[in-house]
N, C-alpha and C positions, 0 to 999 in steps of 0.2 A: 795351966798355962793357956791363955787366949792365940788363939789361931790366926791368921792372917787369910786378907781376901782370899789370897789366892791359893792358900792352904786347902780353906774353906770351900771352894766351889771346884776344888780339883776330882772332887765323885761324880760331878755334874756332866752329865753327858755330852756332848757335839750334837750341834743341829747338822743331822745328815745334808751336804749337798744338792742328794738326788733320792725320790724314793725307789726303794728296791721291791723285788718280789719274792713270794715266801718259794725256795727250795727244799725242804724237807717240811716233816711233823715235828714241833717241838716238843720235848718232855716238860714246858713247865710254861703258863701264857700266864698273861696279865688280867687281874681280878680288880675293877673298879667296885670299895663299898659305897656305893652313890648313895647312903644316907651320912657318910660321911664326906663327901666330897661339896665342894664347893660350888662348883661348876666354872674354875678360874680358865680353866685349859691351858696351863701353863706346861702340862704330857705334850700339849697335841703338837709343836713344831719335834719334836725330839723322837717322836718313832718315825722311824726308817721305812715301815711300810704303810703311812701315814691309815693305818688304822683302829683310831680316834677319835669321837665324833661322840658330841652333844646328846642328850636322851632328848628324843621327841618333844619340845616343849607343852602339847597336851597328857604325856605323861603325870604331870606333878602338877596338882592346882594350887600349893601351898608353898609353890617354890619360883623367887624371882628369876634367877637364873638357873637354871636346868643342871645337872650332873652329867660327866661326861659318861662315856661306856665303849667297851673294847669290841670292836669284831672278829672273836676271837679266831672266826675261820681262817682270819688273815695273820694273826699276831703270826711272831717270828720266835718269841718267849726273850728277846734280846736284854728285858729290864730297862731301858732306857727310860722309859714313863717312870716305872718306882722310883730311879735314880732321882729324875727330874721333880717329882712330887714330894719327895720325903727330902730334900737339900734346900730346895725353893720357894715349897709353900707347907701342905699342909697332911702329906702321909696317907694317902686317901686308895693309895692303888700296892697290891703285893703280888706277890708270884705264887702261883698255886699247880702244883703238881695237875700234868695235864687227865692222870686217870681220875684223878680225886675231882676235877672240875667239870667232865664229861657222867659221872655219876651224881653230882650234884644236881647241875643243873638237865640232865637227859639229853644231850648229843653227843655227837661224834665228832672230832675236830684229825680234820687229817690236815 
């Protein structure tokens, strides 16, 4: 059975009004695969602590427009980016256990 728009975009998150700040540690932040991402920014109005933001564009010499990337020091682990990424365009961003992404990649994220 086909969905209806507003079926459809009912996972879709709210563009927050105002951004907020992080009050606690989350157990789980937001993981951008920037060789899968697009570089649409279609995440970056929908996190709440607008932290979102484009990769360096001398990052990537083979790429027109840049990938986005999390700063995870701020993420809130809220999902609003996956939300917004996996309904709107194209799946590029997931949620990862914050011990597993701190041993990953070698920080601390408080």
């Amino acid at each position: 059975m086909k969905k209806g728009k507003r079926e459809f975009y009912s996972t879709v998150p709210r563009i927050p009004r105002a951004i907020i700040t992080k009050k606690k540690t989350p157990k789980i932040v937001a993981e951008v695969d920037e060789a899968n991402c697009t570089g649409c920014q279609v995440c970056v109005p929908f996190c709440p602590v607008d932290c979102i933001e484009p990769v360096p564009a001398d990052t990537y010499s083979d790429v027109a427009i840049p990938p986005v990337h999390v700063r995870h020091d701020e993420c809130i682990g809220c999902s609003a980016c996956v939300r917004a990424c996996s309904q709107l365009t194209w799946d590029a961003i997931r949620m990862v256990d914050k011990e597993v992404f701190e041993q990953k990649h070698g920080v601390t994220i408080e």
